[in-house]
Structures are given as structure tokens and as C-alpha cells.
N, C-alpha and C positions, 0 to 999 in steps of 0.2 A: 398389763392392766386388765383386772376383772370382765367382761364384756358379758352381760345378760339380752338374751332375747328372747322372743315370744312364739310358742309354736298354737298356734291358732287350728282350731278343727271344725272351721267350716269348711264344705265341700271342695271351693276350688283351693285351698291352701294344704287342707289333706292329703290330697292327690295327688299335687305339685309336689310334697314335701318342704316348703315355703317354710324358713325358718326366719323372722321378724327382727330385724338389728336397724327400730329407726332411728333416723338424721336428723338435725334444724338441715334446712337445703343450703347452709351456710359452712357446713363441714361436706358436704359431697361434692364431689368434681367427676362426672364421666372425663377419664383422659382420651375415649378413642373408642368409632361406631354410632355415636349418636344419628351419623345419615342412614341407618340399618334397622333403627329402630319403628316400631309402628305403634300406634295407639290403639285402648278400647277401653269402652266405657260403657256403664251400664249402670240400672236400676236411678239413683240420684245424679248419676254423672259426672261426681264431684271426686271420685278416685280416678287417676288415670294410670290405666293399667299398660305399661310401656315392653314390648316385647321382639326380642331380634326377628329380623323377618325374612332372615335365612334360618335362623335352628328354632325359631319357635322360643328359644329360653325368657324366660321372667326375672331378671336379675336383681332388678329392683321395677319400685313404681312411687304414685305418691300418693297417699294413700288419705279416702274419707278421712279417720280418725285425727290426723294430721296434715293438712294438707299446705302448711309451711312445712313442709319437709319430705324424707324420702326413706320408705323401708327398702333395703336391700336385704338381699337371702346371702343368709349365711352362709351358705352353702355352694356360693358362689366366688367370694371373696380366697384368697389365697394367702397364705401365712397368718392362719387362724390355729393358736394353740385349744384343740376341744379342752384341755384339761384348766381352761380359763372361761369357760363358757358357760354360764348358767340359761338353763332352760327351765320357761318359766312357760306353762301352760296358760290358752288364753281362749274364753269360750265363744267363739266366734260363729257358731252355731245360732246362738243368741245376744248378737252383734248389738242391734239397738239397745238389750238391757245394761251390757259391757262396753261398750264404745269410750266413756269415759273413763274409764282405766287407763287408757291408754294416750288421751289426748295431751298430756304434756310432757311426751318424750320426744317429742320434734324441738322443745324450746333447751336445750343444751344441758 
């Protein structure tokens, strides 16, 4: 199956390498670690930024833009064919002007 995600070039998604593959929070299940997890949040508050807090990793979070649902990083996930994967640039730089590009990929 096709799977497109979003690689975003604002500063913290850059940096990370944070490659965009969201969810309705009705297709995601953490199976294991959720007591390892920690929160942060910032600017509106309304993304929460969820990160292991033994290695620091960003796996996923749930993000402003959608917030029925959850981007996980691609880059994370395991048994991902790249030769299935479209990457689809996302200007997050200028987030407010773009935001709604992206609000109805959390709804399935």
C-alpha cells in the first residue's frame, strides 16, 4: 500500500529529521512504553509533543494541525518499503499560512 508523508522544514522537524505519516487516533495503538513517555508543550499548547525519557526519541506526538489524531515519524516504524513512500514537502516554516493543508489527514 502507497503510504505518503510530510517532511516539514520548520526548525524542530529539520533537525529531528521528523518525517510526517499522520493518524485518526483511531488507527494508532502504542503496544508498549507508554509509562516512559513524557510531555511538552509549547507556544498554543494544543500539540503535545510526547518523548521517551530515557533516549529522548520523538516517535510520534499529536499534533496542532490534527489533533484527533497522531503523527508518527516514519523513521521510526519498522517494515517500511521506502520504495512505497512518497514524500511530500510541507512548509512549516510558515505554519499558520499552511496548517490547513494538512488538517484532514487525521480523519482516515
Amino acid at each position: 500500500m502507497p503510504v505518503e508523508v510530510h517532511q516539514c522544514n520548520c526548525s524542530i522537524c529539520e533537525l529531528t529529521g521528523f518525517l510526517h505519516l499522520i493518524v485518526p487516533a483511531a488507527r494508532f495503538r502504542l503496544i508498549e512504553g507508554a509509562e516512559q513517555l513524557t510531555e511538552y508543550r509549547f507556544n498554543t499548547g494544543t500539540a503535545r509533543h510526547l518523548f521517551c525519557s530515557r533516549c529522548g526519541i520523538k516517535s510520534f506526538y499529536v499534533p496542532r494541525s490534527n489533533p484527533d489524531g497522531y503523527s508518527v515519524n516514519l523513521r521510526c516504524l519498522n517494515g517500511i518499503d521506502p520504495a512505497e513512500v512518497t514524500v511530500a514537502p510541507f512548509d512549516g516554516r510558515h505554519w499558520e499560512d499552511h496548517a490547513a493543508e494538512l488538517a484532514d489527514l487525521s480523519r482516515g
